[in-house]
MARLO-152949 format. One record per residue: residue in one letter; y negated, z negated, x negated of N, C-alpha, C, O in turn. Coordinates in steps of 0.001 Angstrom, whole numbers, plus 500000, padded with zeros to 6 digits. Atoms other than C-alpha are relative to their C-alpha. Example, Ala and Ser with C-alpha at 12.3 -4.5 7.8 and 13.67 -1.06 7.14 Angstrom:
// residues 2
A501190500000499110504500492200487700498800500000499100498819499335498064/S501190500060500820501060492860486330498910499270500770497802499101500261/
// end
This chain:
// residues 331
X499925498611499534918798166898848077498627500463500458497991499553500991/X500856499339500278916011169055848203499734500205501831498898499638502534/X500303499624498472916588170748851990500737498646501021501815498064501145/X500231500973499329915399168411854395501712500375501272502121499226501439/X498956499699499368918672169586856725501578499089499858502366499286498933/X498446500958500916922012166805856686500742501540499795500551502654500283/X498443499487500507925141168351855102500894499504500710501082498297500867/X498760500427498890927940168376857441500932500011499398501121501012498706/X498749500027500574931134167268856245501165499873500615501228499062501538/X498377500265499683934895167509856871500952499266499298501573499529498268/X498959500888500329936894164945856561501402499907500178501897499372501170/X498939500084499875940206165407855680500770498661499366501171498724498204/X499607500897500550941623161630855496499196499204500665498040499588500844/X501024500858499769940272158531856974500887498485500045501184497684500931/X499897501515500394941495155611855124499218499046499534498102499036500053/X500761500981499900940178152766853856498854500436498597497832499806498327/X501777499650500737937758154756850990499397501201500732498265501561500409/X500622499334499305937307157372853528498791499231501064497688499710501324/X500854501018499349935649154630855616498919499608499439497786499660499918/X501052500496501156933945153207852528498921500747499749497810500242499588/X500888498605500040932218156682852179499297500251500765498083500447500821/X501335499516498495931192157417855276499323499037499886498232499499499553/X500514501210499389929899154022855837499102500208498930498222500150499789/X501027499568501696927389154836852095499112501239500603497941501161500975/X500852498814499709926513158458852996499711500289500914499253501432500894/X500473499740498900925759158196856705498322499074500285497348499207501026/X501113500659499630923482155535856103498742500361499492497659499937499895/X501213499191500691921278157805853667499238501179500885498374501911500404/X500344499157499012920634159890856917500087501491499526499503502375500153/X500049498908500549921391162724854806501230500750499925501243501930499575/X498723499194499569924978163605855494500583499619501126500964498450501193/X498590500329498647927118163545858800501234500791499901501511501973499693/X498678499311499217930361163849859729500174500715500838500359500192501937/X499354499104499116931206166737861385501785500439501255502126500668502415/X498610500039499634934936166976861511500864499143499461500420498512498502/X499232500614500440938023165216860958501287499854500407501654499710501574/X498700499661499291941764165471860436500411499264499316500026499207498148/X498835500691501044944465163056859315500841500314500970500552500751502084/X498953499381499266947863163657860386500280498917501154501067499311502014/X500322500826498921947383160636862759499500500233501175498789499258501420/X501190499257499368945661162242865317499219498464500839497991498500500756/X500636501352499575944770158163867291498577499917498709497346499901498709/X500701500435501753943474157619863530499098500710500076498028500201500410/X501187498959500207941419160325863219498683499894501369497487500158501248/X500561500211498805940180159598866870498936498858499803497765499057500127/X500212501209500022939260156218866194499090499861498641498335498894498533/X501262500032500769937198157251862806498912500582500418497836499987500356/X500879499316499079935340159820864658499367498721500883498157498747500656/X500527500476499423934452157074866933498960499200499543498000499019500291/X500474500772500661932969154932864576499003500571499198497902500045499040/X501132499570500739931436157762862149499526500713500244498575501107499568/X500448498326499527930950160800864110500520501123499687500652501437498504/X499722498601500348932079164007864316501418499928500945501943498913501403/X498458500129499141935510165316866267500793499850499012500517499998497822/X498947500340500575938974164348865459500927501576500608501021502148501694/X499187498482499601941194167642865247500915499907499747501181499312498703/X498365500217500104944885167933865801500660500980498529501877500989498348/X499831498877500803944830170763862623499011499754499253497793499681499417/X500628499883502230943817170531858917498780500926500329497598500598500226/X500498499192499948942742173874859845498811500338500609497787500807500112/X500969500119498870940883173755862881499097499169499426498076499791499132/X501452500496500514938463170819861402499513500617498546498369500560498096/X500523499100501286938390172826858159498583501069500588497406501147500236/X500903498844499510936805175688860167499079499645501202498889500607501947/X500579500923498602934854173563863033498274500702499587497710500730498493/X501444499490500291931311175165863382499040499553498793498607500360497971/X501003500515500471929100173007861690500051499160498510499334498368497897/X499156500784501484931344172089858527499412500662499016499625501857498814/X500598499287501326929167172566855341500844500208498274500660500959497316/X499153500585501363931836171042852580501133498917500758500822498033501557/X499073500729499614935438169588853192500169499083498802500126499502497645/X499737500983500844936080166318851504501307499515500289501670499212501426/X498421499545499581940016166177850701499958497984499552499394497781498477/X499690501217500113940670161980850673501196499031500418501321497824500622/X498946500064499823943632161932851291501150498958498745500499498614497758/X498443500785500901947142159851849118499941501405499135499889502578499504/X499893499054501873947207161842845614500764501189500473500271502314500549/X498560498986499960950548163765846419499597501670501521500240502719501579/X500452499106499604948568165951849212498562500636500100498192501341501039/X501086499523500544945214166688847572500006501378499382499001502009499056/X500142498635500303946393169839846525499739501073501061498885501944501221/X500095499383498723947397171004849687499003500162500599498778501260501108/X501201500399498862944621170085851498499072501059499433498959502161499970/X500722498967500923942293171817848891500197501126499899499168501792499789/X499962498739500197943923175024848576499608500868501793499014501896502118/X500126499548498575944094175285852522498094500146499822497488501218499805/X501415499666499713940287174698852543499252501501498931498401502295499332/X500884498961500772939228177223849511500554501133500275500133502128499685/X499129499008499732941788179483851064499113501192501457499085502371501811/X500161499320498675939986179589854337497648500227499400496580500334500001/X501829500161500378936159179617852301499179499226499980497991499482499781/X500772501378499920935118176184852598499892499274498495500855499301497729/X500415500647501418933627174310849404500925498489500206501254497979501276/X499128501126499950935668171240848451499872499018499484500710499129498589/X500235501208500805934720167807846966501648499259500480501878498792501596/X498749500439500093938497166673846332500230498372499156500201497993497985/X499994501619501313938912162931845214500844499925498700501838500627498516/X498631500208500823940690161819842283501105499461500323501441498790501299/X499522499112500330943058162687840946499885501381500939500499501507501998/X499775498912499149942159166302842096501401500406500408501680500660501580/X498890500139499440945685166636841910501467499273499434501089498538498521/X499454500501500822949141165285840645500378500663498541500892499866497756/X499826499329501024949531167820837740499053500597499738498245500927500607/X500681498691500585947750170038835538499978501226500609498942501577501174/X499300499120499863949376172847836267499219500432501611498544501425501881/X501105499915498633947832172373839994498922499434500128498738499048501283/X501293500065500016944476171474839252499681501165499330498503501516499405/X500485498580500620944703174981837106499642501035500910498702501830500925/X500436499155498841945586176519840483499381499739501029499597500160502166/X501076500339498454943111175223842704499145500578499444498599501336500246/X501844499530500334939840176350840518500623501406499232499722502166498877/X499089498197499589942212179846839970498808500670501037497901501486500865/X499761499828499116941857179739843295498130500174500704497653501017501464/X501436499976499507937959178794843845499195501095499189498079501435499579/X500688499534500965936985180847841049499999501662500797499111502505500921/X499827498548499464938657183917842834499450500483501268499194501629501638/X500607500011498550937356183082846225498778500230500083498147500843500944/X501849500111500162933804182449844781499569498793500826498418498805501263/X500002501080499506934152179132846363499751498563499202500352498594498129/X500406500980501044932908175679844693501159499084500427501774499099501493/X498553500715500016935722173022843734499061499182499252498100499578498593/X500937500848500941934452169540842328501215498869500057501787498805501145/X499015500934500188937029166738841345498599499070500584497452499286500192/X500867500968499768935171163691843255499826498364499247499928497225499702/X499700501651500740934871161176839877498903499956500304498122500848499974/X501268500621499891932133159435841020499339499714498827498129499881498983/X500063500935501270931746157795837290498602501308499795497404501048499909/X500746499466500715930222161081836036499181500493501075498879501644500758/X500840499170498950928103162144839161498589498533499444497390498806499510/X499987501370500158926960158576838195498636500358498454498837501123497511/X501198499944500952923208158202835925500648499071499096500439499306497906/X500269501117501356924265155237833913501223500769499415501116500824498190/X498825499405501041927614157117832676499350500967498641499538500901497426/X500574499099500484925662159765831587498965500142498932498676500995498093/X500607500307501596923362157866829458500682499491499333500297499595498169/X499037500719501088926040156003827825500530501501499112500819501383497921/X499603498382500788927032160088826627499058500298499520499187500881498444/X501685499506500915923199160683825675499909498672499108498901498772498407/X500535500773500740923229157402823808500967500905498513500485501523497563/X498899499471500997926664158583821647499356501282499765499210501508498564/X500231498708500653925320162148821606499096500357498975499217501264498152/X501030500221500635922139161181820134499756499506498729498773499533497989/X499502500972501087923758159155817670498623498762500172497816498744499243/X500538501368499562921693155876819084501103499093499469500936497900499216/X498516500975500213925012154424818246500545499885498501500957498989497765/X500235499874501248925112155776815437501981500657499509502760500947500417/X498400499685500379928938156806813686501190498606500825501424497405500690/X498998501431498723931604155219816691500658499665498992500909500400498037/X499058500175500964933672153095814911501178498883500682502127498461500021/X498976500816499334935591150748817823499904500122501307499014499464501845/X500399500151498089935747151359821678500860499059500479501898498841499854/X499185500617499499937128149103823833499848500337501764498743500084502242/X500270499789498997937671150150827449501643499340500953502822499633500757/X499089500377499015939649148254830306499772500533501487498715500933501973/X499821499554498299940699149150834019500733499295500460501576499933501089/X499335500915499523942351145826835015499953499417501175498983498681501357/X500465500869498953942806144516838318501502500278500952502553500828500624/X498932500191498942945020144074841395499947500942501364499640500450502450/X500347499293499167944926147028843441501147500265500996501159501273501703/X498811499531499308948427146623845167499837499540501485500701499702502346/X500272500325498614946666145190848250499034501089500617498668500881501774/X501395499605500021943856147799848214500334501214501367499627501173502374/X499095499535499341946149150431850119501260500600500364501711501173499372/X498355499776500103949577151332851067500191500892498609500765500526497584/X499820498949501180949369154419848729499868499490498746500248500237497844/X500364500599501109948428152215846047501445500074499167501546500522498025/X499114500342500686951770151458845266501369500525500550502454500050500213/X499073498871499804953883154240846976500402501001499274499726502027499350/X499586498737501162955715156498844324499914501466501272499460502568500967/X499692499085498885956338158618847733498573500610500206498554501679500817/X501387499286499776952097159328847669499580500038498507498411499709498305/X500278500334501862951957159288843503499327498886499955498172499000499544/X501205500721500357950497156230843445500664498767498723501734498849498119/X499921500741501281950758153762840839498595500528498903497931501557499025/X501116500224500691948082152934837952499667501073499132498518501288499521/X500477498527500381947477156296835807499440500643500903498235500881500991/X501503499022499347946656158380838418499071499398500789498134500134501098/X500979500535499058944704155740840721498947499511499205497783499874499375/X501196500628500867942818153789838169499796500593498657498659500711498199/X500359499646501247943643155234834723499292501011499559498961501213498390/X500768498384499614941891158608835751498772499687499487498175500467498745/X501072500561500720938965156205834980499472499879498612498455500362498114/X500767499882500961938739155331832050500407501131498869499694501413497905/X500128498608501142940601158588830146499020500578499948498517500930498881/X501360498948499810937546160551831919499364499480498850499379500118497797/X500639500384500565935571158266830330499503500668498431498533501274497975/X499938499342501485936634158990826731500060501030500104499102501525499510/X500030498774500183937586162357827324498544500613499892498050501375499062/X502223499388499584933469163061828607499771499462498449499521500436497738/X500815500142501165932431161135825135500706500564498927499853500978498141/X499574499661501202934925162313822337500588500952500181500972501440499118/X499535498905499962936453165280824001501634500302499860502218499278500216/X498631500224499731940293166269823787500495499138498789500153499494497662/X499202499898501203942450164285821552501124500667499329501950501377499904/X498623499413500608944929165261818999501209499471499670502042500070498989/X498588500636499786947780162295819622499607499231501232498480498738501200/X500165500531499037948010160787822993501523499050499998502654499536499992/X498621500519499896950514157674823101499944498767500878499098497873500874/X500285501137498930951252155445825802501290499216500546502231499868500999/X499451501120499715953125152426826597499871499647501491498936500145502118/X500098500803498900953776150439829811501267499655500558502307499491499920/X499149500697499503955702149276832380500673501089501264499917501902501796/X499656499185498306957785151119835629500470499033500851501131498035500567/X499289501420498703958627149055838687499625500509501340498459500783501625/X500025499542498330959290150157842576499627501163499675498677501426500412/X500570498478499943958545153682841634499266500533499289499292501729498997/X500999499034500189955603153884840133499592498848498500500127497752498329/X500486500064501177953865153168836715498820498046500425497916498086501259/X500350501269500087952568149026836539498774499831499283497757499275499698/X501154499890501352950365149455833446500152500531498863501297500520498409/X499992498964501476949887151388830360498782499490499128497743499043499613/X501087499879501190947841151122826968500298501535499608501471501846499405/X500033498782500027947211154732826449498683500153498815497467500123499002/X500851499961500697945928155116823157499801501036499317500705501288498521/X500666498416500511944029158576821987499470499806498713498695498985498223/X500692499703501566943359159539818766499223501942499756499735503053499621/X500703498824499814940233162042818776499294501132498217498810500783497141/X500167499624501422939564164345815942498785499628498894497651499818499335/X500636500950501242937789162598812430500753498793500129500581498143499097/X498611500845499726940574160037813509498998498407500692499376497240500599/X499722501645498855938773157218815887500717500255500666500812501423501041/X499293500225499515941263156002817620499535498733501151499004497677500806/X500621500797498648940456154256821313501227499717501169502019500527501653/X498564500296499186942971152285823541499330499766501753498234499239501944/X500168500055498821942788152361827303500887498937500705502009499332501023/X499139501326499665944309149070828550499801499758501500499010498910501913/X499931499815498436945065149937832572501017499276500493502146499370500011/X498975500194498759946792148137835419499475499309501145498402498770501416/X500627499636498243946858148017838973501060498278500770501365498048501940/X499738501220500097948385144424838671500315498721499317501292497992499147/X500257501143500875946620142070836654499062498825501477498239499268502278/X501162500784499258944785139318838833498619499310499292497644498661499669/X501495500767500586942381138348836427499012501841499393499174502762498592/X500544497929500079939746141743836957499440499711498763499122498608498319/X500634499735500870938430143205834151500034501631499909501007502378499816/X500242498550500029936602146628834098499046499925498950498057499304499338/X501015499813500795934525147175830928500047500895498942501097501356498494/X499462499077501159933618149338828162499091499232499248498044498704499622/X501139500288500751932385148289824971500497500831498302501653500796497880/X500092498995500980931743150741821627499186499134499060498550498180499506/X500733500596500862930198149596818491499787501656498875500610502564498762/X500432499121501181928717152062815780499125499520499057498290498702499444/X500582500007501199927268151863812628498110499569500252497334499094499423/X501208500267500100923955151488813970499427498933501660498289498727502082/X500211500629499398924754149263816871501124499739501633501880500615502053/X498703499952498369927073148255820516499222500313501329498170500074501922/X500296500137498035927275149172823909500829499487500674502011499281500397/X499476501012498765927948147360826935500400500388501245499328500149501799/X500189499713499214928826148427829808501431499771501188502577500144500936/X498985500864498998930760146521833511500091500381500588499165500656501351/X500111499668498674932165147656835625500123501585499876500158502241500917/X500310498126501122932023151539833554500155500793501182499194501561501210/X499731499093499466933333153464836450499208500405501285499144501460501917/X501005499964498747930907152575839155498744499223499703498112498671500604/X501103501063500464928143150689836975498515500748500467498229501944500519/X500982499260500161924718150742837651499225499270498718498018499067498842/X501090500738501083923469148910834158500357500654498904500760501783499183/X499194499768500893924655149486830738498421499394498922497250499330499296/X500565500393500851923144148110827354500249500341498823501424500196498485/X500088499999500952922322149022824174499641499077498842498543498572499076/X500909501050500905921420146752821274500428500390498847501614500427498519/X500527499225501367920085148329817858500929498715499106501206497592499528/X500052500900501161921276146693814586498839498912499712498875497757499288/X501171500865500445917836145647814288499427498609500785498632497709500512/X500197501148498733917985143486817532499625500452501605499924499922502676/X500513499671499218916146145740819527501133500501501147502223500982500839/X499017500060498477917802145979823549499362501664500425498191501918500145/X500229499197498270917623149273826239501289499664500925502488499417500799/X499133500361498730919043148682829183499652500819500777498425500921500787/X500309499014499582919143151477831403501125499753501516502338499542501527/X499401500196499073919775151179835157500051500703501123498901500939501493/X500243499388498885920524153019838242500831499526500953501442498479500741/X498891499997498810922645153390841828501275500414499305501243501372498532/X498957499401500476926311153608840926500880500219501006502088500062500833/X498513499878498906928092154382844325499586501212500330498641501853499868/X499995498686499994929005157391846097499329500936500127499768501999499689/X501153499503499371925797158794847532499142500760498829498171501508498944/X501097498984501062924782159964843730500983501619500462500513502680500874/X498984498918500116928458162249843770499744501596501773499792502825501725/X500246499419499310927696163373847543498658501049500157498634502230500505/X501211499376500068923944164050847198500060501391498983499271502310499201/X500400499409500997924624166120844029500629501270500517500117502388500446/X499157499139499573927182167970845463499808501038501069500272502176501004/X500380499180498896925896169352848619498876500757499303498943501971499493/X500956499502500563922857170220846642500517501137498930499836502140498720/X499560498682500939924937172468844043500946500815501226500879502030501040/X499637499105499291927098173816847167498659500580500667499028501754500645/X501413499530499649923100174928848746500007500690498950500090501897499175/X500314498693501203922736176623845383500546500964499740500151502002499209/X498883498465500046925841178656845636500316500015499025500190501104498466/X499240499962500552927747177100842960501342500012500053501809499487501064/X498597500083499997931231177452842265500441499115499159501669499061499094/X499501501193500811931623174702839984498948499229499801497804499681499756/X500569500901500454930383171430839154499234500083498484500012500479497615/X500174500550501413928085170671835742500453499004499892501447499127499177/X499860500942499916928486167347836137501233499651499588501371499252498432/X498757499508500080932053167580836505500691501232499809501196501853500744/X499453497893500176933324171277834974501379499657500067501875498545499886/X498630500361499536936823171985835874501269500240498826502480500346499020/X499922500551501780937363171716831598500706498803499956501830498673499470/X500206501346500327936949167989831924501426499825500908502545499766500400/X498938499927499438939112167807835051501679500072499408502641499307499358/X498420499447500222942070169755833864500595499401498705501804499213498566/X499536500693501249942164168166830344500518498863500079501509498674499374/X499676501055499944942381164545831592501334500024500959502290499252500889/X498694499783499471944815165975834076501884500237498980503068500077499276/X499168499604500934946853166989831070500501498676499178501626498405498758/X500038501416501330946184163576828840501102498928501316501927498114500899/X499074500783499311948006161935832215501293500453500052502133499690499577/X498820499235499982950977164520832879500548499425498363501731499316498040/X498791500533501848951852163177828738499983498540500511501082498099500848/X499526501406499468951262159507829892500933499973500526501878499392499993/X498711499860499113953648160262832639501456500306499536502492499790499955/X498747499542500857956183162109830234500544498916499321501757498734499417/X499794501040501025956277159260827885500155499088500712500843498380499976/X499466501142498831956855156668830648501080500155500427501835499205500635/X498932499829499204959353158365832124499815499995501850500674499538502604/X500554500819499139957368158128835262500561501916500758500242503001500272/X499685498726499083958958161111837966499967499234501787500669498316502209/X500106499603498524957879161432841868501186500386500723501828501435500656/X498821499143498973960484161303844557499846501330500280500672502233500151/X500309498185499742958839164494845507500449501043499347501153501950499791/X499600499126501601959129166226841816501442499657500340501512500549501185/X499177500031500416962700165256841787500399501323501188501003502341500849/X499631500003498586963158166399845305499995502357499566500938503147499602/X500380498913500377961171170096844140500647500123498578501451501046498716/X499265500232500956962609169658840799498868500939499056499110501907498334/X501457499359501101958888170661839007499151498339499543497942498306499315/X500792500752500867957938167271837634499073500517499137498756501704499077/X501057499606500632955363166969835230500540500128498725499857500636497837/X499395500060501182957865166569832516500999500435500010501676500449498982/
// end
């Protein structure tokens, strides 16, 4: 960021990646905590103590707290909408985690909503705020790669300890929208929408186990997404091959390396920071500019992958106590 001044933030949420966050972007001396609300009010007390800033008995009240530059919504999936519309409602800029929200349909009306306000809205995928993602899209765009002709991308691991919500149908959680958000972005950012989306998996306690979610993008590659949120043996990787050579890349969603290697033998390897402090820095710096939307993340990319999940979900059979409850599933 450019002006020497921190960015004050509001924290709506202070679980265990709200913690993770602060504990990244406080130490860059370049953002503080200002405010903070979870419906806990001890909780909220007790992060404040640790990261700074007050704990407020009202969404609202730390939404609007003097010195709040950008509310960050980090909250369990199922009230990321809420949270978000309250803040762009009351004029506050919003870095909303993923899943911005559980449907399409309401990620359409949140950036409606910012667009009308003149307020900035940014889905918080770290991946693409993220330098090494971004050359892995300038390598493909460039055709360095040359004509794609096989991707392989995993999101495997054991996230049912990671936190409660993980594996609460009652907060949407389960593996599409927590982890698989990953790597669709992924493809969606390099090949754009597809034109068959079909997906397989498993349901159990509520919520979605694992899926192969395989897209077929127009000239007909076809790329499988092989997600779940309880495998114990991790595996996060992407790897692409083209006509004129493969890429590598561990870890895809938070990497800071990635590799190229030519047909001819020849290597780049291209490396940067891959945690949150690129997504925060970038962000306060386009809310200072008096944007209303992300480049990085446009609310295009967002709403499409929001869409490529709402069909995962259909085709699973995968419905929210909530949705049943409102009776507006996604399907």
């Amino acid at each position: 960021m450019s002006n020497s001044r921190t960015f004050n933030w509001c924290f709506i949420g202070a679980g265990t990646l709200a913690k993770t966050v602060a504990k990244e972007i406080l130490a860059s001396g370049r953002h503080k905590i200002a405010a903070v609300y979870t419906r806990n009010f001890q909780k909220g007390q007790a992060f404040a103590e640790t990261f700074g800033g007050t704990a407020y008995e009202s969404a609202e009240a730390a939404i609007c707290a003097p010195e709040v530059d950008g509310v960050y919504v980090v909250t369990p999936h199922n009230s990321h909408y809420e949270y978000a519309k309250l803040a762009l409602s009351l004029g506050k800029p919003v870095l909303c985690e993923k899943p911005i929200t559980v449907t399409a349909p309401e990620a359409e009306e949140l950036f409606a909503l910012a667009q009308e306000k003149g307020v900035y809205l940014a889905e918080a995928m770290w991946t693409w705020f993220s330098p090494v993602a971004r050359k892995v899209k300038e390598w493909v765009d460039t055709g360095a790669l040359g004509v794609v002709t096989h991707v392989e991308i995993y999101h495997r691991c054991d996230a049912r300890g990671y936190a409660p919500r993980c594996s609460d149908p009652n907060t949407a959680g389960g593996a599409v929208l927590d982890i698989g958000v990953y790597p669709l972005t992924y493809l969606y950012r390099l090949f754009g929408e597809p034109e068959k989306i079909r997906c397989v998996g498993e349901l159990g306690g509520g919520i979605d186990l694992w899926e192969d979610v395989t897209l077929t993008f127009p000239g007909g590659l076809t790329c499988t997404a092989s997600v779940s949120m309880c495998d114990p043996s991790y595996r996060v990787e992407l790897y692409m091959e083209g006509d004129r050579g493969q890429i590598r890349c561990g870890n895809f969603n938070a990497a800071r390396e990635a590799e190229l290697v030519r047909n001819d033998g020849t290597r780049e390897v291209f490396q940067a920071e891959g945690g949150y402090l690129n997504e925060f820095d970038t962000v306060a710096g386009e809310i200072r500019q008096g944007l209303v939307q992300s480049p990085l993340v446009p609310p295009s990319a967002t709403v499409e992958v929001m869409k490529i999940m709402d069909e995962c979900r259909r085709q699973l059979g995968l419905v929210y106590p909530f949705e049943k409850e409102s009776g507006t599933p996604c399907n």
